[in-house]
C-alpha positions in Angstrom: 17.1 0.4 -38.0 17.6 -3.4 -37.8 17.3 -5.2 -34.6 20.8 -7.3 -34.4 21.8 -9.0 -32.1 25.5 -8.0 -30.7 27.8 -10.0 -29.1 26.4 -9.2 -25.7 23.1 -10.6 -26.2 21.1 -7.7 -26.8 19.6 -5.5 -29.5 21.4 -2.4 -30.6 18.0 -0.2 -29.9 17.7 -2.2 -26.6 21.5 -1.2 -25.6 20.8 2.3 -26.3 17.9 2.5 -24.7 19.5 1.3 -21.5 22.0 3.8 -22.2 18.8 6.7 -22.6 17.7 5.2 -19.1 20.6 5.9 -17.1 21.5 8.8 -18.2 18.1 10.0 -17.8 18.5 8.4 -13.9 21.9 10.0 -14.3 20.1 13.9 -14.6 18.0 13.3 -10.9 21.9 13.1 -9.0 25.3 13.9 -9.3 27.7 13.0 -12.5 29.7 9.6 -12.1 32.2 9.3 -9.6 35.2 8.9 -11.5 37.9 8.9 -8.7 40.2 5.8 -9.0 42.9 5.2 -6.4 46.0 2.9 -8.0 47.8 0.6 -4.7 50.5 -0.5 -6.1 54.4 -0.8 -4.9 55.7 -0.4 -8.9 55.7 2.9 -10.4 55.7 1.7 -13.4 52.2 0.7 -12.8 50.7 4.1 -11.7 52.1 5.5 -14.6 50.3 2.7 -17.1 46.9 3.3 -15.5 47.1 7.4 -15.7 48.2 6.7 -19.2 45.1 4.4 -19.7 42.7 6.2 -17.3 43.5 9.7 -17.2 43.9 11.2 -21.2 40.9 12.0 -23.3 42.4 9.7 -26.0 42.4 6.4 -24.4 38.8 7.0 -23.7 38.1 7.9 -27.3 39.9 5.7 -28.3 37.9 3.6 -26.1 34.2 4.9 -27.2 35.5 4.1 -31.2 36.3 0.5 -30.6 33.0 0.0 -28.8 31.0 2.1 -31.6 32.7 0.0 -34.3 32.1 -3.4 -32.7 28.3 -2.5 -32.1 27.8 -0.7 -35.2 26.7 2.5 -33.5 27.0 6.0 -34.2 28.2 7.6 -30.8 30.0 10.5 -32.4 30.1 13.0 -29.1 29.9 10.7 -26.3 33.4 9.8 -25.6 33.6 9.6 -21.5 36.2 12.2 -20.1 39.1 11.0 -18.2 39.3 9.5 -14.7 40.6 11.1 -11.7 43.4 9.0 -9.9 45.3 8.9 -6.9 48.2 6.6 -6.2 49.9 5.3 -3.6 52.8 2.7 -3.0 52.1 0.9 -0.4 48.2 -0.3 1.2 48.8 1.6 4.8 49.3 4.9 2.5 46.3 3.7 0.2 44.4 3.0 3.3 45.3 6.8 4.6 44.2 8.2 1.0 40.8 6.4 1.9 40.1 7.1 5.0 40.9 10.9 4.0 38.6 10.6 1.0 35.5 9.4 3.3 36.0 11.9 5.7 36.0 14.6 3.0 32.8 12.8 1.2 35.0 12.2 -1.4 35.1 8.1 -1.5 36.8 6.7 -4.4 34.8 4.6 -6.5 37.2 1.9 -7.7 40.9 0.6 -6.1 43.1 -1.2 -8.3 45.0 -2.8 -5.9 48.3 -5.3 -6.0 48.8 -8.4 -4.4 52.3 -8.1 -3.3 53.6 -5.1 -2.0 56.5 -5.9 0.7 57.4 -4.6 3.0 54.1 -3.7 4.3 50.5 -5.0 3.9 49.7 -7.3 1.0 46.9 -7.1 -1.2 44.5 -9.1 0.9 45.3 -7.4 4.3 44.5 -4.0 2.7 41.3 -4.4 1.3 40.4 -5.8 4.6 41.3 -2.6 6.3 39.6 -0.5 3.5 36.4 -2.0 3.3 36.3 -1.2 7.2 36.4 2.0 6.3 34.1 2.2 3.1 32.8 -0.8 2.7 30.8 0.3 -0.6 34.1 0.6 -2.6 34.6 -1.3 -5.8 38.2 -3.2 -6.0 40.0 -4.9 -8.3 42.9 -7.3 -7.3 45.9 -6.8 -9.7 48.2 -9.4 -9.6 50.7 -12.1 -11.7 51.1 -14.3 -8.9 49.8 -15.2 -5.5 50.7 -16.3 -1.8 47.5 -17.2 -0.9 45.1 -19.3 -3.0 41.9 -17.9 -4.0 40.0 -19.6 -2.2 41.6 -18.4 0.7 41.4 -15.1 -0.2 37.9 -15.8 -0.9 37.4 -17.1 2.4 38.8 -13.7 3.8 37.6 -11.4 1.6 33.9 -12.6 1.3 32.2 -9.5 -0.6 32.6 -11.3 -4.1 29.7 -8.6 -5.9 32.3 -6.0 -5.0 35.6 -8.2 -6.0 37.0 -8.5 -9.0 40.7 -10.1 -10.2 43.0 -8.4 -13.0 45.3 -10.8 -14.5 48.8 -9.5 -14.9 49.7 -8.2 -17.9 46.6 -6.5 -18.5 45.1 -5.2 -21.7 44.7 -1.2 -21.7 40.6 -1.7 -22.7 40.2 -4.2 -20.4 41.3 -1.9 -17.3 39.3 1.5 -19.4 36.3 -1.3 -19.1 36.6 -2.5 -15.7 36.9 1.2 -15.3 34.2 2.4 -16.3 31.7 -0.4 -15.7 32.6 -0.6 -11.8 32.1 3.2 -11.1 29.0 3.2 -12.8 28.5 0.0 -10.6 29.7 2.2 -7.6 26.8 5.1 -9.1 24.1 2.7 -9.3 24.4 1.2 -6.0 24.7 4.6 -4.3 21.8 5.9 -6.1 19.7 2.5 -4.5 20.8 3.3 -1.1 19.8 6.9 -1.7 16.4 5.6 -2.9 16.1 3.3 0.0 16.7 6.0 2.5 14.4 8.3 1.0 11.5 5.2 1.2 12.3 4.2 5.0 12.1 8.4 5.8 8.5 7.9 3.9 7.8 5.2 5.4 8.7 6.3 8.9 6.7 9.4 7.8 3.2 6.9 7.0 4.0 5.4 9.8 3.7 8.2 12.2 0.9 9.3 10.1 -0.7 6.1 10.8 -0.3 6.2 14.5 -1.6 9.9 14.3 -4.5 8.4 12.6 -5.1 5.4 14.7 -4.8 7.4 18.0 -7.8 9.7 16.4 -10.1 6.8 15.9 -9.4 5.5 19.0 -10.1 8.6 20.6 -13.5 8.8 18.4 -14.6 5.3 19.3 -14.1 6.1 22.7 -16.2 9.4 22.4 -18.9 7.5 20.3 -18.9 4.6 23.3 -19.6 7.9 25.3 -22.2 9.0 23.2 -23.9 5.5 23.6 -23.9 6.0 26.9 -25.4 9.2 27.0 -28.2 8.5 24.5 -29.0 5.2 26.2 -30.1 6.9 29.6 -29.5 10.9 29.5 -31.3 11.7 26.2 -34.0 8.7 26.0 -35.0 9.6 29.3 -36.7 13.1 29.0 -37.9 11.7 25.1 -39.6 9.0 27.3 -41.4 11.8 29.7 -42.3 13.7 26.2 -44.1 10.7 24.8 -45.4 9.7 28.2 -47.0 12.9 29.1 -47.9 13.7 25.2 -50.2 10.2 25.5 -51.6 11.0 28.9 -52.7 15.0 27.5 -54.2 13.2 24.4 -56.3 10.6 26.1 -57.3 13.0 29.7 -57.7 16.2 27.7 -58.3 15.2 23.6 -61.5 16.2 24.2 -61.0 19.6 25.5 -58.1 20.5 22.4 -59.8 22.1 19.5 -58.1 21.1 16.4 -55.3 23.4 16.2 -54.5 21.9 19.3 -54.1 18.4 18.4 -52.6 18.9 15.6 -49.5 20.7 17.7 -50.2 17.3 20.0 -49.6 15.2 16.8 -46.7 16.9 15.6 -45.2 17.0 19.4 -45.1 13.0 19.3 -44.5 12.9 15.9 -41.4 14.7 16.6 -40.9 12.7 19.5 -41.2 9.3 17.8 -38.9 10.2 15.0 -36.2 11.7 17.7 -36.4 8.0 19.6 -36.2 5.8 16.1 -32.8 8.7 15.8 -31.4 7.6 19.2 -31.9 4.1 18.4 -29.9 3.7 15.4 -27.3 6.1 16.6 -27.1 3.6 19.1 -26.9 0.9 16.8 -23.9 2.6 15.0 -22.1 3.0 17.9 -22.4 0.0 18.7 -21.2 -1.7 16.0 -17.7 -1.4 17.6 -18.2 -1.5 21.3 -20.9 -4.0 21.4 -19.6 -6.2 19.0 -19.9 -10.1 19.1 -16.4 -12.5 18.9 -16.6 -13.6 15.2 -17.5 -17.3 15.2 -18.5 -19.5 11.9 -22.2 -17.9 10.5 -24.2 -19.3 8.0 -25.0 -16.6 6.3 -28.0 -19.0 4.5 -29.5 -19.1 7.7 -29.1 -15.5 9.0 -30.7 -14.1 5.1 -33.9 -16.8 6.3 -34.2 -15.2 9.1 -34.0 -11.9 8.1 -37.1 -12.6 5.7 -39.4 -14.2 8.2 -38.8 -10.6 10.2 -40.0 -9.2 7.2 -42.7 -11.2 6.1 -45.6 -8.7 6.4 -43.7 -6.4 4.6 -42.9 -8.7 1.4 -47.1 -9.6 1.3 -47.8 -5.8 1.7 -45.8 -4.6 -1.6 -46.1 -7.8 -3.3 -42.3 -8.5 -3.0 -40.2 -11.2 -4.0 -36.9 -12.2 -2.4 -34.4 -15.0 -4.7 -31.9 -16.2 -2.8 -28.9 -18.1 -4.2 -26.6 -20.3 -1.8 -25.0 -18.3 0.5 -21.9 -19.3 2.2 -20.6 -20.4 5.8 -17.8 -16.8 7.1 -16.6 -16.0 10.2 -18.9 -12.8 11.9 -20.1 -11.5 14.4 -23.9 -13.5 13.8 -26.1 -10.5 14.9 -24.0 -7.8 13.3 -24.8 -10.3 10.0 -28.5 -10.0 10.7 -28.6 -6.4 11.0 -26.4 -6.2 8.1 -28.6 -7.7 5.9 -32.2 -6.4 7.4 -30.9 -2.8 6.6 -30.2 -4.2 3.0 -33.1 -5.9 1.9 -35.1 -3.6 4.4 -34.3 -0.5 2.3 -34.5 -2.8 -0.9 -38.3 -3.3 -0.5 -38.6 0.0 1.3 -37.2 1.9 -1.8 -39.4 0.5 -4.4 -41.6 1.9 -7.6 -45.0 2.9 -6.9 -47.2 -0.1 -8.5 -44.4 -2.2 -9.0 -44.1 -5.1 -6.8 -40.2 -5.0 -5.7 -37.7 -7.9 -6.9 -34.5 -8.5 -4.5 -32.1 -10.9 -5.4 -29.2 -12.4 -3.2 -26.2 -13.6 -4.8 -22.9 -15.1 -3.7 -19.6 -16.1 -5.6 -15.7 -16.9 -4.4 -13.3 -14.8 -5.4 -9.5 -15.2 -4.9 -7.0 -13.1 -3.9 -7.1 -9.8 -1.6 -7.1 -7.6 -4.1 -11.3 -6.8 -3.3 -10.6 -6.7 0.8 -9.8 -3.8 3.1 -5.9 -3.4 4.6 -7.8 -4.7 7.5 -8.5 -7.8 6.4 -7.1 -11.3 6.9 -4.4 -12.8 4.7 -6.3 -15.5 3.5 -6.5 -15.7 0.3 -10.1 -16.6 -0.4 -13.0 -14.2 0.0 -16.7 -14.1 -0.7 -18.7 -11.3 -2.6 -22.1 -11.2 -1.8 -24.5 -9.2 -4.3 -28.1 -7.6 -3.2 -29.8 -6.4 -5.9 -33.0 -5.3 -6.8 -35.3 -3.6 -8.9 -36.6 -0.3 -7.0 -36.1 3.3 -7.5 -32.3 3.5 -7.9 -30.3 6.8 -7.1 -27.7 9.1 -9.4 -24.5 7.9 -9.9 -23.1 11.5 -7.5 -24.8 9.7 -4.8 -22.7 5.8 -4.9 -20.0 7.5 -1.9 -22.6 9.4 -0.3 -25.2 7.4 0.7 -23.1 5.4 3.3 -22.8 8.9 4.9 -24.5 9.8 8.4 -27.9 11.0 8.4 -27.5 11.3 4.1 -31.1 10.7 2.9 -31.7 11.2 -1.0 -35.7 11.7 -0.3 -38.1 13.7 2.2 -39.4 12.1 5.3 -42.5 12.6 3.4 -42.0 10.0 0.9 -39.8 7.3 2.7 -39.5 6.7 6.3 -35.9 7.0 8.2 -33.3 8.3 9.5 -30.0 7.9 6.8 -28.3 5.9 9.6 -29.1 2.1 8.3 -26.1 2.2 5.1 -23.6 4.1 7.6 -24.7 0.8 9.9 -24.0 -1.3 7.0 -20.4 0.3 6.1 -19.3 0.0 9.5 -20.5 -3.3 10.3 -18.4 -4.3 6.4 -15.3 -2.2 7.9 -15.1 -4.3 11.1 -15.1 -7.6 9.6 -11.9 -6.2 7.2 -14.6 -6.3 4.4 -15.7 -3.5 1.7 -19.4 -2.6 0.4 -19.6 -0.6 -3.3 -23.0 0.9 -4.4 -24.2 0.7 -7.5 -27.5 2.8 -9.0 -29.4 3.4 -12.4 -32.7 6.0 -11.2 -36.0 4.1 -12.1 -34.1 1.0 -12.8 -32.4 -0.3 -9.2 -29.6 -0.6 -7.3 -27.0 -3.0 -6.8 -24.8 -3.5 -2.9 -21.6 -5.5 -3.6 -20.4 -6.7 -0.6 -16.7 -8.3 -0.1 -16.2 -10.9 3.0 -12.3 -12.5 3.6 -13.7 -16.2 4.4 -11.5 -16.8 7.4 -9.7 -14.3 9.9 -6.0 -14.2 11.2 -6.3 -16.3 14.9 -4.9 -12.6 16.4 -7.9 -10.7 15.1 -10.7 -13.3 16.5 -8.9 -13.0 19.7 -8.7 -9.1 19.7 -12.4 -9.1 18.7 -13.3 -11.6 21.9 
């Protein structure tokens, strides 16, 4: 089919469309409200609007005029006739309403007159109504008014749900207003009904959330308790291990035979790798209850650093570090340095046998949020920081995994440590509202994107202080 345009601006396959998409929103509630209520002190007048509203045939007759003028086949789809009330004066249309509400049956439209002495005029009940249901659509019938409109305006106010019927009306024009305003009437109900649904989600998040947050603060607190612990209670007997594993090895190595020392070695052994364990747990837990205020880093300067620490271990694999320019954040400056020690640490630590190891240090500005944590500022500009290199890589299962506790990917046998240093890393990321993504091709490298907001709101410095 051609795509005309019809006189109300819009393609006939766009119209029906529209039409396909309400009624399919039409299926997920209940059919159109189709109750009218008629105020109106002339009988005459009820009986026009049953005549128009309330018979099959007006509504065909309807459906025909609108098929023919769009040039649309919509054989089967004439609407079913209205269900009206009436009443003569607007204290009785008033009752009807109130009646209706308390029933949960509102009406969806009022067609209501102007001037209906004795009583309240047209103006005076809609006031009264809308107290009641405020959601109802109304149209103002009149030939003539006592008020001018813009004083009815000025009383009325709620022009989206106000419209004005111009005595003597055409019979499509009130099947039209009709129709259009109860499905007006559906619509709106329908977005209240979705709005309550997503406040009683969001509610539900939100207690969620707190749930959540109340678990984390209880696990901080039990980490910080940890820390505490380890510092003195465990280190402490490790210490008298070592100390008294040294003192049997130099005052009785002699007298051991070799089975002997070697259960001395592996003793201390043990010993050493359960202190280097402590350590970094500590360091973890301290990322959080130890933590610096953030203050402007230079992160140039903290990567220079960080090399001169590991100096020896660059001339003893032949390694190479390039490093790009590297930008001025707000950090904590020692959480920084450990950050990227554990990165270019393991970079050099994880490299091919023979093959000196290549790390390189890159730095671009991105905009936007879309690459930060919901923790992070609401800045707009951030910084991703790239630390490549050339080593051993790891499978792609093992991207989410490695920034788990105590996750190693080799034997103690072929690289030293514990599995703590990425957790480290991730948490240290996570604190400054951050994110860190692993990348990894086996034999070929790995790649640790790392995304920094530039600034921080003034609040979060402060609760960080």
């Amino acid at each position: 089919m051609d795509a005309r345009l019809n006189p109300r601006g819009m393609t006939t396959g766009a119209r029906n469309e529209i039409r396909d998409t309400n009624d399919g929103m039409r299926t997920r509630g209940v059919p159109m409200n189709k109750r009218i209520l008629v105020i109106d002190d002339n009988k005459a007048i009820h009986e026009d609007f049953r005549k128009i509203l309330c018979t099959s045939k007006n509504a065909a007759k309807l459906g025909d005029l609108e098929s023919a003028l769009f040039e649309e086949d919509e054989s089967g789809t004439h609407q079913e006739g209205f269900e009206l009330e009436s009443a003569d004066q607007g204290h009785a249309g008033w009752e009807l309403v109130k009646t209706a509400v308390q029933e949960d049956r509102p009406f969806a439209v009022a067609f209501v007159d102007m001037r209906m002495p004795p009583g309240w005029d047209g103006v005076d009940t809609i006031e009264h109504i809308w107290q009641i249901d405020p959601e109802m659509q109304i149209v103002i019938c009149t030939a003539y008014s006592d008020l001018a409109w813009e004083d009815v305006m000025r009383r009325l106010g709620n022009m989206d749900k106000l419209l004005i019927l111009r005595k003597p009306f055409d019979n499509i024009e009130v099947q039209q207003l009709a129709t259009a305003l109860s499905q007006k009437w559906d619509l709106a109900k329908e977005g209240r009904e979705l709005l309550t649904e997503l406040e009683r989600r969001v509610r539900l998040r939100t207690v969620q959330l707190c749930e959540k947050n109340e678990e984390l603060v209880r696990s901080n607190q039990e980490l910080q308790q940890f820390a505490q612990i380890a510092s003195h209670d465990l280190q402490e007997p490790l210490r008298k291990i070592q100390t008294f594993g040294d003192r049997l090895r130099t005052k009785c190595g002699d007298a051991l035979d070799e089975v002997g020392k070697d259960y001395l070695g592996r003793m201390q052994g043990a010993a050493e790798r359960m202190q280097t364990l402590i350590q970094d747990l500590l360091s973890y837990a301290r990322v959080t209850s130890k933590g610096q205020p953030f203050q402007p880093v230079d992160l140039q300067n903290i990567v220079q650093g960080v090399l001169s620490d590991l100096e020896i271990r660059l001339e003893t694999t032949g390694g190479r570090v390039n490093l790009d320019t590297l930008p001025r954040i707000e950090a904590d400056p020692l959480q920084m340095r450990q950050l990227f020690q554990n990165l270019i640490g393991n970079a050099l630590k994880y490299h091919k046998p023979n093959v000196p190891p290549i790390v390189k240090v890159s730095a671009q500005p991105i905009e936007g949020n879309l690459h930060l944590s919901p923790e992070a500022s609401t800045g707009e500009r951030c910084w991703q920081i790239v630390v490549e290199d050339n080593g051993i890589g790891f499978e792609e299962e093992y991207e989410e995994r490695i920034f788990a506790m105590f996750q190693r990917l080799h034997g103690r046998g072929e690289y030293e440590g514990t599995g703590v240093g990425l957790a480290i890393c991730r948490k240290i990321i996570e604190r400054h509202g951050g994110t860190i993504t692993a990348k990894g091709v086996p034999e070929q490298g790995s790649t640790f994107t790392i995304t920094f907001p530039v600034q921080h709101a003034q609040e979060e410095l402060a609760a960080v202080g």
